[in-house]
N, C-alpha and C positions, 0 to 999 in steps of 0.2 A: 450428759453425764458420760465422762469417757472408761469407767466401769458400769459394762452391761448389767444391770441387775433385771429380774421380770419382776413388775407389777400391776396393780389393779385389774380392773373389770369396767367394762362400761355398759351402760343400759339404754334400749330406746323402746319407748312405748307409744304408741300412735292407735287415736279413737278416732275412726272417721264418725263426724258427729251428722252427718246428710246421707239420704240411700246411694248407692253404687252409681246409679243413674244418672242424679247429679252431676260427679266426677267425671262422668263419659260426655254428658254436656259440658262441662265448664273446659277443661281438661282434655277433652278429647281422647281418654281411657280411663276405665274402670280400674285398673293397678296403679291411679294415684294413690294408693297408701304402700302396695310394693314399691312403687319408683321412690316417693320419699325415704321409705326406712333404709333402702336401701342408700339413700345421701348419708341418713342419720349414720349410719353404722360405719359409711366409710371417714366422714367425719370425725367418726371416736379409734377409726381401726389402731391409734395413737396409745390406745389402753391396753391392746390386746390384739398381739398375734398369733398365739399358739391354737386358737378355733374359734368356732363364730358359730352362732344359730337361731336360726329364724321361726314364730311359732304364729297362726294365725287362727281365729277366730271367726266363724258366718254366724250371721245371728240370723230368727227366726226360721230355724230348716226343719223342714218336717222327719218324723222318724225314716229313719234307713238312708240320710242323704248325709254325705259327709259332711261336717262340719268344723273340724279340728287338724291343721295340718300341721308340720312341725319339719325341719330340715337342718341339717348339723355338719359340718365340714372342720375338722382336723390338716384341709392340704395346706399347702403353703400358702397359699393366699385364700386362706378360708371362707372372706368375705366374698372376693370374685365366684368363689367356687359353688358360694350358695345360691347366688342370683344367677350363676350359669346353668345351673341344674333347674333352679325356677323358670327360666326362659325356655329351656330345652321343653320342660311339660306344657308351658302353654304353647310355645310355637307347634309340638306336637296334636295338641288338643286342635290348633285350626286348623292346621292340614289334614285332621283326620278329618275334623267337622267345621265344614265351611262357615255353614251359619250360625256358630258360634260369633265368630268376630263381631259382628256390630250389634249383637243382643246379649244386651248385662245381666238379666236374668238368666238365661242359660251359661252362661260366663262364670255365675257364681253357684250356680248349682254343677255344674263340671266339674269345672277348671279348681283344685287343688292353690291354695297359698291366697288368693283373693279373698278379700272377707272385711270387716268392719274394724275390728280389733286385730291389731299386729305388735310383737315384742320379738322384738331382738338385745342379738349378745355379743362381746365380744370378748375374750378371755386369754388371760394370763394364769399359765398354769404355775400357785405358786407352790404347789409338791404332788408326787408322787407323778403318775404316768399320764401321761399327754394322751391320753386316746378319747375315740369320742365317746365314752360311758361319763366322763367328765366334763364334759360340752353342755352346756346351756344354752336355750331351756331346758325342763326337767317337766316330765309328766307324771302325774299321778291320775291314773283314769279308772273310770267309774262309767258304769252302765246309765245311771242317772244325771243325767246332763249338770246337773248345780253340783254333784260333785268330784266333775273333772277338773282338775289346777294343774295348771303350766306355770311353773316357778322361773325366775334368772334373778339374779342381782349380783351386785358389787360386791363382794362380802366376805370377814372371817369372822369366825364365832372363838374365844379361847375355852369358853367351857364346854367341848362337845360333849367330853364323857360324861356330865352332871345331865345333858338332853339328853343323850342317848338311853342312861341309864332312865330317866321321864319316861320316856315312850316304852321301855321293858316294862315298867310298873304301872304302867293305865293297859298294859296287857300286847304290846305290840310286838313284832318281830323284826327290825329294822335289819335290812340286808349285808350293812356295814356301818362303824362308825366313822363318816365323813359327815362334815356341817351341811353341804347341800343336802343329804338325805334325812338327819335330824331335822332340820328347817322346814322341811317341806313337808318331813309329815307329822311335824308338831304341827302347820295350819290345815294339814288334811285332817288331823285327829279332830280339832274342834269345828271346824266345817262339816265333818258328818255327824256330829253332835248336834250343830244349831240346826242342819237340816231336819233330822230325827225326832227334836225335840217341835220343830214350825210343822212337821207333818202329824203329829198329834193333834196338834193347835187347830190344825186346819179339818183335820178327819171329824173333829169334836163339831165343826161346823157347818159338817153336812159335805162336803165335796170328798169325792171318789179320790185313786191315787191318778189320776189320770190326769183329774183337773186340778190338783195342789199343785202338781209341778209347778206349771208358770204362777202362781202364789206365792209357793218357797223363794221360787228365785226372786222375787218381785220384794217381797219382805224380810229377807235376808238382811242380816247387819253384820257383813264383812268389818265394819271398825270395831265389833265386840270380840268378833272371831282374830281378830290381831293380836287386842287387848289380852287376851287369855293365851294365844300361841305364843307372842313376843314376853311376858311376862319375865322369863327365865334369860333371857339372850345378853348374853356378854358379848360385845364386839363392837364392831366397826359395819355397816350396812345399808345398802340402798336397793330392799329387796321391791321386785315387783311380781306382779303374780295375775294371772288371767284365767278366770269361773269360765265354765263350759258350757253357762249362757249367756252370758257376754257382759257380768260384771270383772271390775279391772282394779290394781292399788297398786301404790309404790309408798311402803314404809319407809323414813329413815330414822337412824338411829337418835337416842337422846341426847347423846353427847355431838350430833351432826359430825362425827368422823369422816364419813363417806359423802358425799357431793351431790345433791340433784336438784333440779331446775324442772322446770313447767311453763308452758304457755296453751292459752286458749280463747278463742275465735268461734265464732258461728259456724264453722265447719271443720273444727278440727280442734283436740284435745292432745298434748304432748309432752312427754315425760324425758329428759337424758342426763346423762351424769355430766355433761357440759354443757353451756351456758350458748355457746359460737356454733354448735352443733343445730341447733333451732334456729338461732338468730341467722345463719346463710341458709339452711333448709329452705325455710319458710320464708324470708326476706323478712325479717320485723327488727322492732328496735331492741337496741339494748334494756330500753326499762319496760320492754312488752314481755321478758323473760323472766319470771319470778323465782325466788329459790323457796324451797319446801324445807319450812322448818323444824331444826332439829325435834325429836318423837313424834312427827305430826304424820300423814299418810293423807295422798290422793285418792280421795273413793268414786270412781265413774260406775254408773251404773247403769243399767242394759239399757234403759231407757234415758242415755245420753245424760243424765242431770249429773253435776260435778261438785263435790263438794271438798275442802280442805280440812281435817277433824285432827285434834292431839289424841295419840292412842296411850304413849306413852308420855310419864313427866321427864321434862327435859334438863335436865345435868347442866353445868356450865358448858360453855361453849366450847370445843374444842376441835374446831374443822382441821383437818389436814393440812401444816403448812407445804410439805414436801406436793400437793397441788401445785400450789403457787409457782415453788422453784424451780418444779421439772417437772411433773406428771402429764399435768392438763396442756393441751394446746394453747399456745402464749398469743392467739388470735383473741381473746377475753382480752374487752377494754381495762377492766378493773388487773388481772393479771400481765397485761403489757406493760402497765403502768410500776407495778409492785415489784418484777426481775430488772426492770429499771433501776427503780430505788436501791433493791440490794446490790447492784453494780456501783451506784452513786455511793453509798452509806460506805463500802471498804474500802475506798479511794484513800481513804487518810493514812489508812495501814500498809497503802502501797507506796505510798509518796515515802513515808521512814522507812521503808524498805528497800527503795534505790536513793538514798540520800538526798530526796528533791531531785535531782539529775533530771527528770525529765527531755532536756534535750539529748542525752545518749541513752534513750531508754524506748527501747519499741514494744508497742499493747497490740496483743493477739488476741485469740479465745480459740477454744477447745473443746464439747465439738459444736457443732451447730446450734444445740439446742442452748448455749450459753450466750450467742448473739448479741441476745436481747440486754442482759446485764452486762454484756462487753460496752455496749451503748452507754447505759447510765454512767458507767466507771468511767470513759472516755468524755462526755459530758462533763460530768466535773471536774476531770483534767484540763479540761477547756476553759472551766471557769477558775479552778486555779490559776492560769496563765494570763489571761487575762488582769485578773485582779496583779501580776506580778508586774505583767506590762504597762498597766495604770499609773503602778509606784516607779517604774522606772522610767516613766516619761515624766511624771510631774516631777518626780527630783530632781531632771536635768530642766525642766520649768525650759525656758525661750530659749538658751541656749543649746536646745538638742539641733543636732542637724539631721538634714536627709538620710543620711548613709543608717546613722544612728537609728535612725525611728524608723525605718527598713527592717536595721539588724535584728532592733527589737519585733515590730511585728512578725518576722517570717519564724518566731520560735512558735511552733504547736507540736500539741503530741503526735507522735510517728504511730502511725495505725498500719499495721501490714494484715494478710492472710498468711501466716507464717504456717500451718500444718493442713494438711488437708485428707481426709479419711477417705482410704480407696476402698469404697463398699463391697467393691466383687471381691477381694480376698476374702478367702473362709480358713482356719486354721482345721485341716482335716487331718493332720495327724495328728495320733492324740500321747503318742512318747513323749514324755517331756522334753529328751533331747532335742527333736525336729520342732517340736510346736515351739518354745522361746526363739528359732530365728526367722518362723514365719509370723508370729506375735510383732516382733518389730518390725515387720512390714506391714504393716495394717496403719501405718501414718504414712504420706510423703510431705516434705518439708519444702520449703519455695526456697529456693535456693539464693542468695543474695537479698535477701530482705532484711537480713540484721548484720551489722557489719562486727568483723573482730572488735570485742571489749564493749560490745553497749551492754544494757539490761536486757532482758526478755522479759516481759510480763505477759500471764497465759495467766487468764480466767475460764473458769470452769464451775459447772451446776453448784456439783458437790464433790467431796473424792468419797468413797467408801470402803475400797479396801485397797488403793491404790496398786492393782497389778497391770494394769496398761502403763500406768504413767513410770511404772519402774520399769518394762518391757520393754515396752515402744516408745510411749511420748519423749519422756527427756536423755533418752539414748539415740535420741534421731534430731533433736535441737540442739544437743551440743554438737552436732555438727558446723551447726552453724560461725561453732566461737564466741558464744556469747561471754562476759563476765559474769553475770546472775544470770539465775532462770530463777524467777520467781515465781510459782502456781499460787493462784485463788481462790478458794473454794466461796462462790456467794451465797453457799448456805454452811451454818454453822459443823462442828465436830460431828459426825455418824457416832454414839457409843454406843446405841441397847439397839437392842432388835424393836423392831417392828409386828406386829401379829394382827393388823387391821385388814390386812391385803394386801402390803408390798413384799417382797422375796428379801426382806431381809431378818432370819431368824436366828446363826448362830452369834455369839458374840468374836471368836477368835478370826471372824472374816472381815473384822472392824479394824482398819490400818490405826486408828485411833486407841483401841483396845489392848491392840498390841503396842503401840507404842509402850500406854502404862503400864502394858506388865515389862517391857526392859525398863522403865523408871525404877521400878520395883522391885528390879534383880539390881540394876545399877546400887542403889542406895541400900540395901539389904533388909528392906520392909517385905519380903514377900512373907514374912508370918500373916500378916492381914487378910491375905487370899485364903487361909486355912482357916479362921477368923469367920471369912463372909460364906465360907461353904456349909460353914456348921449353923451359921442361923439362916444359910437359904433351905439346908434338910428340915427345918423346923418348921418353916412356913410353907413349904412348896405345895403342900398335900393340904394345905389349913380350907376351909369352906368360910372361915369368917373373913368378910369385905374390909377386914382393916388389915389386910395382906402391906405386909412394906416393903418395896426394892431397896434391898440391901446391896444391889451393885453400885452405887448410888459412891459408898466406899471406897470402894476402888479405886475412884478419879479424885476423891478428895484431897488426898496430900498435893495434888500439883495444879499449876496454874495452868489454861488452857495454851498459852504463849509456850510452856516446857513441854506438853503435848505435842504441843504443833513443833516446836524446833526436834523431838526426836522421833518425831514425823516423815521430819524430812532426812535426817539418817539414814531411816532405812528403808526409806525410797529412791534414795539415792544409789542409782547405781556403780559397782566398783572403780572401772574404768572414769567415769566423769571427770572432767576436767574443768567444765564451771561450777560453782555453787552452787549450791537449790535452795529456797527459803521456800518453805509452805506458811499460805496466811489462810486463817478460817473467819468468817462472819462474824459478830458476838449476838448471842442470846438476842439482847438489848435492840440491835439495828434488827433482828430477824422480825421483831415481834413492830417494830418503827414500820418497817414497810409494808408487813401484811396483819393490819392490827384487827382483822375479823377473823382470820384463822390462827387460831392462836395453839393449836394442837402440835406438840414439839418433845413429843416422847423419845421420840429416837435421837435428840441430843440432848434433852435434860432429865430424862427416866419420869417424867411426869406423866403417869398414865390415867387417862381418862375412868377410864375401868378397872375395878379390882383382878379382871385376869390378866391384864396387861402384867400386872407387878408379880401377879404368879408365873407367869411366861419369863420374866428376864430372871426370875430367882432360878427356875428351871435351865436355861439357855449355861446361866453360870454355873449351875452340878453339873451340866454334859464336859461344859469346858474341864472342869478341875477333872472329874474322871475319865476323859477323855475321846468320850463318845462323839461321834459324828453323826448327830444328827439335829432332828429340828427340835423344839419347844412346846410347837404345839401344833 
């Protein structure tokens, strides 16, 4: 995507299901579950670079012996920075104590971060300040072992203040209204409830408080305590959470917004928000990787046994397409497959777009991460050509000659590396003046790769607010001389915000958005905008679940084709001297190529949840009165 936006969270959970011992035999060290997660995580570091945090779990320690450790890093490479802090303690720990090293019991009674249970994090901050009080995991600790919980997940809630305002009225004091802190202590509130409530049970039956503990833990029903915590939760989520005796869960949401997978072996239990994150980890196959489905949760529990239970009922399906297109690593056989198809699926919209030409017409992509659908597109170019050179040799039948059936073969699509993103620029000044001419140096362009007058076609994830591409990209490709530049977007219009997890909240950040409101000023309909402000005041605040996006409106009078063409007006920069045509997806091919994820809010306002529709009714009052800020 060559507009940076920040999104998601990724999660990894790891059960070593064999003693420590084992691993030291098999493995030849007892930190095979540090060394794995630490794959896991750099694996996912794709979801989240703003911090990273590591929480671990020993099971069976007697009183007074640590058992819970936890380590959080905000630096620039958060991930490195966690496992270099973790190596520094343990390499410490041998040099202090020799005979630590080759005894795993003393290894795990020491040594800090080893232990049975491990969950990490990986995070994208999508608001407010990047520090580590915002970093995941999340503790909530308690003197009695069942009810200490380490929280992380993937996750945005839209109704915090309806939890928040929960937890005021069962008597709480919540230190701030953010979703991680509501979350986490809406499952602490009914975890010392079912505790409280098993410790009479158990008192009633003769044992002291000494000897209930391992009882409680043992008879605990963490899927009842979800049932009762998650009851209220609007959102998008792939929470996981780890008991302080060494039960473990990863809920996901009913509508399956948010992404998680599992696999599990005779020696190992494991949870992550990607699929290729297990699958290289552990070396197993693609169909050894399950996905956990939508309201259902993972329950491990101290005593290894794993079961898959529905907490909640699950909603239609609505998985996350913006996975597919760009979030998730495109190493997924099933999403290799799918950013293909959407490169193949716009091919048609390209080919009317340079009038067939094909032969003075060169295919790019933009940046990296579009690759893969650059492939599909140029694939079908291929098969285009093909089928053209078919018909142009049978209708010249016996009579073709050599020269001819040459001429003809050597036409194929012209595939270049036409831009290439120089990573080490940073735009560090922040005047607008200085930043726009270090902005467009953040591309270089290969110099003779498109000759005066061909096409340029430049495929791309998605556009969403187009300011690179009006910056930098096609201020640094007409250099070249093209006749057309043509950009692709192979996923359809960005128009409503997002509030599942990805950093897309205001609506006026929407190149899209803006477009229709100059349709809007153009043609002299902007009464409509005063129209949709007065029934979004009506709704905004409503508590009843039949909330309606009424931004919905706004894009109605125009076809997405007039969208897209004043699109590219005002992406078009002054000076240009080629043309620009922007083309977007349609709905129709989005849902063709990823027909399991079907969640597509952010270009058709179809939200899964009733606070989705109360977020973009909101997103639309800040717009009209002119506030700069978020939704939710």
């Amino acid at each position: 995507m060559s507009d940076a936006i920040k999104h998601e969270c990724g999660i990894s959970l790891i059960r070593l299901l064999k003693p420590l011992e084992y691993y030291q035999e098999k493995y030849g060290t007892a930190f095979y579950g540090v060394n794995k997660m630490y794959l896991m995580m750099e694996k996912q570091h794709n979801r989240g670079q703003d911090g990273a945090g590591f929480a671990s779990i020993k099971l069976d320690m007697k009183a007074g012996e640590r058992y819970m450790s936890r380590v959080r890093s905000i630096a620039q490479q958060p991930i490195q920075d966690i496992f270099a802090q973790i190596n520094d303690r343990i390499n410490t720990s041998f040099k202090e104590n020799p005979e630590y090293e080759h005894n795993t019991a003393l290894q795990k009674k020491h040594i800090p971060y080893i232990g049975e249970l491990l969950l990490g994090h990986v995070r994208y901050g999508t608001f407010g300040k990047n520090s580590i009080e915002s970093v995941h995991p999340f503790i909530r600790q308690n003197n009695w072992m069942h009810r200490n919980l380490i929280v992380a997940g993937n996750f945005n809630m839209t109704n915090v203040d309806v939890l928040f305002d929960n937890l005021v009225q069962i008597g709480q004091h919540p230190k701030e209204m953010a979703d991680t802190v509501t979350v986490m202590e809406k499952i602490g509130h009914f975890l010392d409830d079912a505790v409280a409530k098993l410790y009479k049970e158990i008192k009633k039956e003769g044992f002291n408080k000494q000897e209930a503990s391992p009882i409680i833990a043992d008879r605990l029903n963490v899927a009842k305590i979800l049932r009762r915590a998650a009851k209220n939760w609007d959102g998008g989520y792939a929470m996981a959470g780890l008991l302080g005796h060494g039960d473990a869960f990863v809920l996901r949401d009913p509508a399956g917004i948010r992404p998680t997978y599992y696999y599990q072996d005779d020696e190992v239990a494991v949870v992550a928000s990607e699929r290729p994150a297990i699958q290289t980890v552990f070396n197993v196959a693609f169909e050894d990787v399950k996905e956990l489905e939508p309201g259902h949760a993972i329950l491990i529990k101290k005593n290894g046994s794993i079961r898959v239970k529905q907490i909640l009922e699950p909603t239609e399906r609505k998985a996350c397409s913006f996975e597919r297109i760009y979030f998730s690593r495109g190493s997924d056989k099933e999403i290799y497959q799918e950013r293909k198809e959407l490169g193949r699926l716009i091919f048609p919209k390209i080919l009317k777009a340079i009038d067939e030409d094909i032969k003075n017409t060169v295919f790019s992509y933009i940046p990296n991460t579009a690759e893969t659908s650059f492939f599909g597109m140029v694939k079908e170019a291929q098969t285009y050509m093909n089928k053209k050179k078919e018909e142009q040799i049978l209708s010249l039948g016996y009579k073709i000659t050599k020269e001819q059936l040459h001429e003809i073969l050597d036409v194929r699509p012209r595939i270049e590396k036409v831009a290439i993103k120089d990573a080490k620029l940073r735009t560090f000044i922040s005047q607008d003046s200085g930043r726009d001419d270090l902005v467009a140096h953040v591309y270089d362009i290969s110099y003779g790769s498109v000759k005066p007058g061909d096409n340029l076609v430049i495929i791309d994830d998605s556009i969403v607010r187009g300011t690179t591409l009006k910056k930098s990209i096609l201020k640094i490709l007409d250099r070249l001389h093209p006749k057309k530049i043509i950009v692709v977007s192979s996923a359809p219009q960005i128009r409503y915000p997002d509030c599942y997890g990805i950093d897309m909240a205001k609506l006026e950040d929407f190149i899209a958005f803006r477009a229709a409101l100059e349709l809007h000023r153009d043609r002299g309909t902007t009464k409509i905008i005063d129209d949709i402000y007065q029934k979004c005041l009506l709704q905004v605040s409503s508590k009843d679940k039949d909330v309606i996006n009424y931004v919905k409106e706004f894009y109605a009078p125009f076809t997405p084709e007039e969208i897209s063409d004043k699109i590219g007006e005002l992406l078009s920069p002054t000076e240009m001297k080629a043309e620009v045509q922007i083309i977007y997806q349609t709905i129709t091919n989005l849902h063709q190529a990823c027909p399991k994820n079907l969640g597509d809010w952010y270009f058709t306002g179809e939200y899964p949840t009733p606070g989705g529709n109360r977020v973009v009714n909101r997103a639309f009052i800040n717009f009209y009165e002119g506030k700069n800020e978020r939704a939710y």
